[in-house]
Residue frames relative to the residue before (quaternion, step in Angstrom):
aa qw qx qy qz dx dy dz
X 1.0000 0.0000 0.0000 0.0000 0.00 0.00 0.00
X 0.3740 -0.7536 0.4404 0.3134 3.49 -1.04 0.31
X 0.6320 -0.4443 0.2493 0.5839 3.42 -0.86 0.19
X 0.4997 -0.6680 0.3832 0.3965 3.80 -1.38 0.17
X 0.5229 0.5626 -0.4084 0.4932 3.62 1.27 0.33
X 0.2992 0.6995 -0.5876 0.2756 4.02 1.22 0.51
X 0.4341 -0.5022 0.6735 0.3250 3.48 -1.45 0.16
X 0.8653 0.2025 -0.2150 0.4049 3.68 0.44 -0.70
X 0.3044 0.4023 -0.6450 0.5740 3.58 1.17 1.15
X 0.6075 0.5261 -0.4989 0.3244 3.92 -0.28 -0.65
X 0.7599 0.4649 -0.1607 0.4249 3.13 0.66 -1.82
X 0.5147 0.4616 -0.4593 0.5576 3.93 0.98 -0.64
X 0.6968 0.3601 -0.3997 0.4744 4.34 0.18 -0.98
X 0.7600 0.3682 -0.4315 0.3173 3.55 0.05 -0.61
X 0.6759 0.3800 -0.4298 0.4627 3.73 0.63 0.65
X 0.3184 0.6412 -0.6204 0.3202 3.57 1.09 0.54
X 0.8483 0.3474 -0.2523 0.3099 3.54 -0.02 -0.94
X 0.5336 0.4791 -0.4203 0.5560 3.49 1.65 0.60
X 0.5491 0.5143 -0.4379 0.4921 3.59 1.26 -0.44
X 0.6920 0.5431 -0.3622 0.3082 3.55 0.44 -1.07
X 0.6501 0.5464 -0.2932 0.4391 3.49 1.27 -1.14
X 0.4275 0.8110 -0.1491 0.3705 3.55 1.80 -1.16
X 0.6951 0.6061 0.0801 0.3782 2.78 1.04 -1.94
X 0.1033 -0.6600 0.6516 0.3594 3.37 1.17 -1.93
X 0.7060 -0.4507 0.3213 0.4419 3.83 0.68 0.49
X 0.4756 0.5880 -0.6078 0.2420 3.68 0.62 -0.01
X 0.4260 -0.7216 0.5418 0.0658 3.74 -0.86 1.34
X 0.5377 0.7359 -0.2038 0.3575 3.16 1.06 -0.74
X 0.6057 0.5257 -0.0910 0.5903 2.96 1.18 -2.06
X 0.6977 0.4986 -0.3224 0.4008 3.47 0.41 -0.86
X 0.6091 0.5120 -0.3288 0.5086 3.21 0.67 -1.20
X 0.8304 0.3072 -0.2768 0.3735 3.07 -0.52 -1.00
X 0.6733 0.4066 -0.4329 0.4404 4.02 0.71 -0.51
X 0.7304 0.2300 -0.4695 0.4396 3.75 0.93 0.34
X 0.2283 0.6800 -0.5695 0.4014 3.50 0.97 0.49
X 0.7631 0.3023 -0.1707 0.5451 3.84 -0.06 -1.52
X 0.7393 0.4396 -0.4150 0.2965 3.52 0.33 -0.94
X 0.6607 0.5522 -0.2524 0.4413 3.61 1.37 -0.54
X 0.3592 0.6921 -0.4176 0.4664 3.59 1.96 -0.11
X 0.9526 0.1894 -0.0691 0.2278 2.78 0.63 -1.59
X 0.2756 0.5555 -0.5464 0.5630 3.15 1.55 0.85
X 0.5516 0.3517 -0.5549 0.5140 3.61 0.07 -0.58
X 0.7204 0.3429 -0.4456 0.4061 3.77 -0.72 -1.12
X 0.7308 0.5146 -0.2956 0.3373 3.87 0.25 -0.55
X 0.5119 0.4578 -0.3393 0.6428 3.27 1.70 -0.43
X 0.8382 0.3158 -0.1949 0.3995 3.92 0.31 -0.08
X 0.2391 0.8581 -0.3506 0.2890 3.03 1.91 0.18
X 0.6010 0.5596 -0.3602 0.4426 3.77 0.74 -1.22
X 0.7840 0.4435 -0.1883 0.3912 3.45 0.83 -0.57
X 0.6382 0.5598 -0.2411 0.4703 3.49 1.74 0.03
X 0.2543 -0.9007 0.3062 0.1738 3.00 0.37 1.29
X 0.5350 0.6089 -0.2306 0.5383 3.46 1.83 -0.39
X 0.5747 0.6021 -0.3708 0.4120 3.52 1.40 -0.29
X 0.3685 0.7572 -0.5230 0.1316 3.61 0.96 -1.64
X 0.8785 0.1732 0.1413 0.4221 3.45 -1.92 -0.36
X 0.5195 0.6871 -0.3868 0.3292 3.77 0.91 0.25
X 0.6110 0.4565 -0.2047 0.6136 3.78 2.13 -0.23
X 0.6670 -0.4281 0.5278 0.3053 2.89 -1.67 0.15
X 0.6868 0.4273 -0.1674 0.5636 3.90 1.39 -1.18
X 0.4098 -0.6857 0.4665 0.3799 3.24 1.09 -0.83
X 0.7501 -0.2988 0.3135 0.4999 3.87 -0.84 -0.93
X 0.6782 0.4148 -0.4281 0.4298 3.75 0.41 -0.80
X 0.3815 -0.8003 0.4600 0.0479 2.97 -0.76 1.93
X 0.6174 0.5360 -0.3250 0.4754 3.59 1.17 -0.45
X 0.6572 0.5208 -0.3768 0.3935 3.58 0.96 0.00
X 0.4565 0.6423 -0.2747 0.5510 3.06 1.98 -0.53
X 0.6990 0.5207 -0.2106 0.4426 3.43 0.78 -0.75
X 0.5148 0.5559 -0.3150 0.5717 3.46 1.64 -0.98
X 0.7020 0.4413 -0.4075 0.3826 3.52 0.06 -1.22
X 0.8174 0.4113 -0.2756 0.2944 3.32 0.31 -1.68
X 0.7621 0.3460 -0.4274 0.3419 3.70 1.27 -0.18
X 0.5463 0.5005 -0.5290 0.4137 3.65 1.23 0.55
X 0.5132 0.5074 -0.5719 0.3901 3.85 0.98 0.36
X 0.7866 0.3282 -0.0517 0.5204 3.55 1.32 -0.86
X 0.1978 0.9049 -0.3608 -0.1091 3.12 0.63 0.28
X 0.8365 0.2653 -0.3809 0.2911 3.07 1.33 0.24
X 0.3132 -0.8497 0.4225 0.0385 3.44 0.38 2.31
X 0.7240 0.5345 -0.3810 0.2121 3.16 0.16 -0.59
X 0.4962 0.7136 -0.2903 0.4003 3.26 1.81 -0.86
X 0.6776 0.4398 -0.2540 0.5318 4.25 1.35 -0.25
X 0.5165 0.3576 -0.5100 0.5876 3.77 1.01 0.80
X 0.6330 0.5281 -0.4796 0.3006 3.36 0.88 0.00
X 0.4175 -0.6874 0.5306 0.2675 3.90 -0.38 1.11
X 0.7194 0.3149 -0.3902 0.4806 3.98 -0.02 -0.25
X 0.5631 0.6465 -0.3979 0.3267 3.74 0.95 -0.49
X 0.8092 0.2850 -0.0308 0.5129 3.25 0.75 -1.68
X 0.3231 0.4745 -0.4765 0.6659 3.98 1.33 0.59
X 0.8204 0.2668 -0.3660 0.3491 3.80 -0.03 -0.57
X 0.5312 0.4265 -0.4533 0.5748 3.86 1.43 -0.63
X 0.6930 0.3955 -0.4780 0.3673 3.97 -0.01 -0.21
X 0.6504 0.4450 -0.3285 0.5206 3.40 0.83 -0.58
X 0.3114 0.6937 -0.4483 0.4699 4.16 1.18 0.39
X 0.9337 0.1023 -0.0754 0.3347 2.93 0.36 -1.71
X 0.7358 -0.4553 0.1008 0.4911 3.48 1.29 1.15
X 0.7886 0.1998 -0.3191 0.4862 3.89 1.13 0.34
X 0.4423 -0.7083 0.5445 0.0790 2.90 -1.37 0.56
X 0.2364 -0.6130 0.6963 0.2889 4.24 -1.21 0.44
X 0.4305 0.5493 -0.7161 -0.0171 3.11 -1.69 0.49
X 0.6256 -0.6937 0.3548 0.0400 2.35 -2.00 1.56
X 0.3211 -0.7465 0.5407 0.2172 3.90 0.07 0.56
C-alpha cells in the first residue's frame, strides 16, 4: 500500500463512490478494483527501487513526477482522507456505508 498521504491513493478513493453508482452498487467490484489498484500504487511508490520495473511506464521511474501529474489532474487530493467529505460524495450518488 502506499503511504495514506499519496495523491494516487486519494485519487483511486475518490472514484469509489462513482464506481459504486457505475456498478448499480455491486461493492464487490469496488473492492476489489481498489484492492489491485492500491497494490499498485504501493508497487509504484517503491518502484525506484525495482530494478525489474525501469522503463515499464509511460513516465518511466521518477516517481515524483508521477505524483506531479496525478495531483494537477486532481488537484484537490486532500479533500478524500477527509471522512465527512467522501460519506457525502457517496451519499451523492444514492448509497450509503453503515457499520452495524
Amino acid at each position: 500500500m502506499p503511504p495514506v498521504d499519496n495523491p494516487e491513493l486519494a485519487l483511486i478513493l475518490g472514484g469509489v463512490p462513482d464506481a459504486l453508482e457505475e456498478s448499480g452498487g455491486d461493492l464487490y467490484s469496488v473492492i476489489v478494483n481498489v484492492a489491485v489498484n492500491a497494490w499498485m500504487a504501493g508497487h509504484i511508490h517503491g518502484e525506484d527501487g525495482c530494478t525489474g520495473c525501469q522503463d515499464k511506464r509511460p513516465t518511466g521511474t521518477d516517481w515524483q513526477a508521477r505524483m506531479e501529474t496525478i495531483t494537477a489532474m486532481q488537484p484537490d487530493i486532500t479533500k478524500w482522507f477527509n471522512r465527512e467529505v467522501w460519506t457525502a460524495a457517496l451519499n451523492d450518488t444514492g448509497y450509503s456505508v453503515t457499520r452495524r
